[in-house]
Every structure is written in C-alpha cells, then in structure tokens.
N, C-alpha and C positions, 0 to 999 in steps of 0.2 A: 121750327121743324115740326111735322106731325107727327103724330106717335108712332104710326108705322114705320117714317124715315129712323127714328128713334131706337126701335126695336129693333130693324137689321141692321143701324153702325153697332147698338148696345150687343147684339150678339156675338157680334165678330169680336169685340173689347171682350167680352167674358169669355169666349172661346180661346182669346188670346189669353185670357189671365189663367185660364184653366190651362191652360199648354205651359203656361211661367212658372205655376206653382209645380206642375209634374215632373217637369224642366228640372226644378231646383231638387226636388225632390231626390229625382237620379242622380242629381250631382251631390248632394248630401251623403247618398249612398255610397256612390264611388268614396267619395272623401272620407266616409264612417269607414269602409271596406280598406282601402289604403291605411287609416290611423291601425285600424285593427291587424291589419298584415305587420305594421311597424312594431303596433305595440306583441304581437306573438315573434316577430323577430328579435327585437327586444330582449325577450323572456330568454329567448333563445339562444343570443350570445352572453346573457348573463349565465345560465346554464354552461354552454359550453368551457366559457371565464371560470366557474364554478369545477368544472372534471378534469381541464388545465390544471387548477391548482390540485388538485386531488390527486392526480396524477403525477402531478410533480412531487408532493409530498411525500407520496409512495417509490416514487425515484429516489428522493432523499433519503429515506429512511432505510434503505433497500443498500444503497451505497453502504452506511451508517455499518448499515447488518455485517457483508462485507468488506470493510475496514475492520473492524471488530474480530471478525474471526481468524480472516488473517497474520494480524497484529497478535492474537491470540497462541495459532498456531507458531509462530515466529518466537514467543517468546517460552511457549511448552519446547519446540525445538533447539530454542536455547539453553534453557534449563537441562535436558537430557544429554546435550550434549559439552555444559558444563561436566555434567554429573559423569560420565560415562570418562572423561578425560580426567577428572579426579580422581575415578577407581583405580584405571592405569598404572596411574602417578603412585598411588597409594601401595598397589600391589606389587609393582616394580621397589619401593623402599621396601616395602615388607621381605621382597625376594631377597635383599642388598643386607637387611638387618643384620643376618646370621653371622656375613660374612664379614662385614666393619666388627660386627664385637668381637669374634676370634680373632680379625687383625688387631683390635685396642688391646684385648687382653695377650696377647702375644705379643705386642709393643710394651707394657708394661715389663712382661718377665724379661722381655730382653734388655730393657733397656736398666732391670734391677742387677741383670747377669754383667751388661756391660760395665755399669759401676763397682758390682763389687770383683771383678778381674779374674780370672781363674784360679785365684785361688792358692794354697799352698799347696805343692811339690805333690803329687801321688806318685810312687813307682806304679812301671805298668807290672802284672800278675806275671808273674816269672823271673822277673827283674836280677832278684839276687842268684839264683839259679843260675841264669845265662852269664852272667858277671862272676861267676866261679866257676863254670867250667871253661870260661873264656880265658881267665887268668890261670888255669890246670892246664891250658893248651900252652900259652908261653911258656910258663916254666918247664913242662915237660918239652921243649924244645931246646929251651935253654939248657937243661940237664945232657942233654943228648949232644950239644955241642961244648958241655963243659963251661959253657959260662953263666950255670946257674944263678951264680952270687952276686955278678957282672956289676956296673956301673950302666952298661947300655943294658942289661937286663931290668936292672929296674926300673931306668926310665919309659923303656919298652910299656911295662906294667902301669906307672904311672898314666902314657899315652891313652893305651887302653880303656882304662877303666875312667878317666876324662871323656872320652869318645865318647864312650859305652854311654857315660850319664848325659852329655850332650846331647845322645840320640833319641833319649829315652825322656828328656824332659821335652824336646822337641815331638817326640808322638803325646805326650800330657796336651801340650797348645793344640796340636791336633783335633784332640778330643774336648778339647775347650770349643774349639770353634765348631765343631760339626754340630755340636750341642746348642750354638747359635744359628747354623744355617735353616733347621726348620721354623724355628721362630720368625728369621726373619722373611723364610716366603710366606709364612701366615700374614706376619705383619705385612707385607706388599699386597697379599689380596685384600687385606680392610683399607689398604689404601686406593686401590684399585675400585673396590666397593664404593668407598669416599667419592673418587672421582665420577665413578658412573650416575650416583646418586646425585652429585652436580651436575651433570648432565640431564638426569633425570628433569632436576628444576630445573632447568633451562628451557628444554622441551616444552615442557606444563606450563611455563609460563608463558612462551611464544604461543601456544596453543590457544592456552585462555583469552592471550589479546587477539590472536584471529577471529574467535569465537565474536569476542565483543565486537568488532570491527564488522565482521558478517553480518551480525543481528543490527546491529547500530545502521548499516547500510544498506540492510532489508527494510527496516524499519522507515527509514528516510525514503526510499521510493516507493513503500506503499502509502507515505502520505503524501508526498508529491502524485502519484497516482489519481487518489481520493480526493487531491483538491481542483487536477483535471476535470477528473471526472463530474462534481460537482459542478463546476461553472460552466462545463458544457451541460449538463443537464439544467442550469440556472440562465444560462443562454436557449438553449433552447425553446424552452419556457416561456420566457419574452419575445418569440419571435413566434410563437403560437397565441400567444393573448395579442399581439400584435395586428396579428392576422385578423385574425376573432374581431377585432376591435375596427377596423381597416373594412372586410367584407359587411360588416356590423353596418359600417358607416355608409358604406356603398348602397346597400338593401336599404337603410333610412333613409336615406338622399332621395331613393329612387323611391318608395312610399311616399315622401313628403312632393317630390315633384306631380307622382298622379294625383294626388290630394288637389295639388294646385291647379293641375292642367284640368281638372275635375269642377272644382271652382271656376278660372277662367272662361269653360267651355259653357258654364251653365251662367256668365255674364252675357258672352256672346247669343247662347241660345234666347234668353230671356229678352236682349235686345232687338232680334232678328224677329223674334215672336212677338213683342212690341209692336215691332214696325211693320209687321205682313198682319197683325190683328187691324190698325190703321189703317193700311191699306184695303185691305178685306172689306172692311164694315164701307169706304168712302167708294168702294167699287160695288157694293150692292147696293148703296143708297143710289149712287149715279144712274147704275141700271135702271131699280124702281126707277126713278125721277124720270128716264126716258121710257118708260113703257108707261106713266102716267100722262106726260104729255101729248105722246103718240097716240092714245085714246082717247084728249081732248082733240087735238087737235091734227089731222091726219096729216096733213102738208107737214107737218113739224121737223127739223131735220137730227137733231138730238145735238145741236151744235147752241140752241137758244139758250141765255141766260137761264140758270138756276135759279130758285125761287125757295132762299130759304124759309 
C-alpha cells in the first residue's frame, strides 16, 4: 500500500479512535455523574435514617415527659384526697368525743347508782307532819262518832299510817329513779356517739379503698396508654426507616442502572465507531484507488482489480 493509501485508511482509524476515546469519555461521565447522584442519595437517606431516629427519640422522650406527669398528678391527687378524707374522719371523732365521754362518764355513775340501790329509807320533807294530821283527822272522827277507843278505830289508824308509809317510800324509788333517768340518756347519747363514730370508720375506710382502687385504676390505663402509645410511635418508625430504605434502594437501583446503560451505550458506541472508522478509511482508499486509475487509465471502469 502507498503512503498515501495509508494515510486516508490511517485517518479514518484515528478519527475513529478519537470518536472512542470521547465516546468513553462521556460514558465515564454519565457513569461518575450517576455514582455521584447515588453516592449524594446515599448521604441522603443516611440523613434522613439519622432525623427518623431523632425524631423518634424525641417522641419517646416526650411520651416519657407525659406519663411522668400524669402518674404524678394521679398520685398528688391521691394524696389530697387521702388527706382531705382523713380530716373528715378525724373532725367527725373530734365532733363525737364530747359526747362518748359524757355518755362513759354517765355510764359509770350509773352504773355505781345501780349497784349501790337507793339506798336507805329518806321520809319525804313533810312526812311526819302529814302522818299526824292525817291521824288528828281519824281520831277526831272517831271522837265524834264515839268510837274513839274502838277496835276498828285502831285498826283504822294502823291502815293509815301503813298506807301513808307505803306511799311515801314508793315516791323515795321515785326519786331513786328520776335520779337515774338523766344519767341514762347521757349514757344513750355516748352510745349513740359510739355508734356514729363506727360508722364513721366505716365510711373512711370504704372511702380510702375507693381512693386506692381509683388511683390503682388510673394508674393502670395511663400505663397501658403509654405503652400504646409507644409502640405506635415504635411502629411508626419502622415504617418510616422502611420507606427511607425502600425509595433509598429504588433511587440506587436506578443510579446503578444509568451507570450501566452509561457503560453499555459507550460499548455499543465504541463498536459502531470501530466499525464506521473501518469502513470510512476502506471507502476513501477505494475512492483514491479509482480516481488514480481513472487518470492512468481513462477506459478504466472502477470495477478493475485493486492493486495493493
């Protein structure tokens, strides 16, 4: 081959290899450009992953805050309302005091009156008095009927004056008992006291186990609450890193694919530029080679053997 045939296939070949390398070059680009897209998305969902958790933290902690105060409140609310149910209790006995020790001590004196009995015999204040003129009235009857001295006259008197004392020890028990009647309503009101003041406990202690049964069941749904709440915030979470991780993968997939079709494209390119370099250089030689012959030889038809 002559130099010149040489020189336009040799250009077409370097024209090809310069189209190859600028070829690859772009695809290198794209491929750098795509990694670099991946690697700032990359950054990107590690970030995101990163204020997910951050986020979530601050969820937790936030819950935390409120469980805390609540649980707080619940238990100051309980305390006061221990407290507040104690005073009650306390100022209700206080109220009750006066009246249990007047009924005790008015239990006692009575029941020191009921042992020792009423006592020996008192005439009531007039006694002998009325018992002689009572007995000045029979006889002056009897005088007036003449049977002063009588047999029924005396028995008469004896009657009398038997009555008389019958009546008169029977208003004594009288006065035996009246003297126990107010005793014994004091004693009924310290009994009465007594009773209320059971009551009283009664109350106060049904109170104080409502109290606990409240708080105990306050307490119980604010941590079922809180632990809702958490695993819905602990769920949620996962399904946000999830995501994160998912569109994460989707965007690298799709970076890694242009990378590829980036590469691929700059196979095919580099081929086709191969092959049109080849062709190129073997269609200008051809030419020359018929415009050389054509000026040797004019008849020539460009169809004559090649001469390399």
């Amino acid at each position: 081959m002559s130099a010149v045939a040489t020189a336009i296939v040799g250009s077409a070949i370097v024209g090809g290899v310069i189209a190859s390398k600028a070829s690859g070059k772009a695809a290198d680009a794209q491929a750098s450009a795509a990694r670099y897209a991946g690697d700032l998305q990359a950054q990107a969902q590690s970030e995101a992953t990163a204020e997910s958790a951050r986020q979530y933290d601050i969820s937790i902690e936030e819950l935390k805050r409120q469980y805390n105060l609540t649980t707080e409140e619940a238990k100051r609310q309980y305390d006061l309302s221990r407290a507040e149910t104690t005073r009650q209790f306390d100022i209700g006995r206080e109220d009750l005091a006066p009246w249990k020790a007047a009924g005790t001590e008015a239990l006692g004196t009575l029941t020191g009156m009921v042992n020792a009995g009423p006592g020996e015999f008192e005439k009531s204040p007039g006694y002998d008095f009325r018992l002689s003129e009572g007995t000045k009235a029979l006889e002056r009857g009897a005088a007036a009927r003449g049977n002063q001295l009588g047999g029924a006259q005396q028995k008469a008197l004896i009657r009398y004056g038997q009555d008389y004392a019958t009546q008169d020890y029977d208003n004594f028990l009288n006065r035996y008992y009246q003297k126990l009647n107010p005793l014994m309503a004091v004693a009924g009101m310290g009994q009465n006291a007594v009773n209320a003041g059971v009551g009283l406990g009664q109350n106060y202690a049904q109170n104080m186990g409502q109290i606990g049964q409240n708080y105990s069941q306050g307490l119980g749904q604010t941590g079922q609450n809180y632990a809702q709440n958490v695993g819905q915030t602990g769920q949620n979470y996962a399904q946000n890193v999830g995501n994160i991780a998912m569109q994460g993968a989707q965007l690298q997939g799709g970076y890694a694919m242009q990378g590829g079709n980036a590469r691929a494209s700059n196979y095919i390119n580099q081929a086709n530029i191969a092959t049109g370099a080849i062709n190129s250089g073997l269609n200008n030689y051809f030419a020359w080679q018929g415009l050389q012959n054509q000026n040797n030889n004019p008849l020539w038809d460009g169809y004559s053997a090649i001469t390399w």
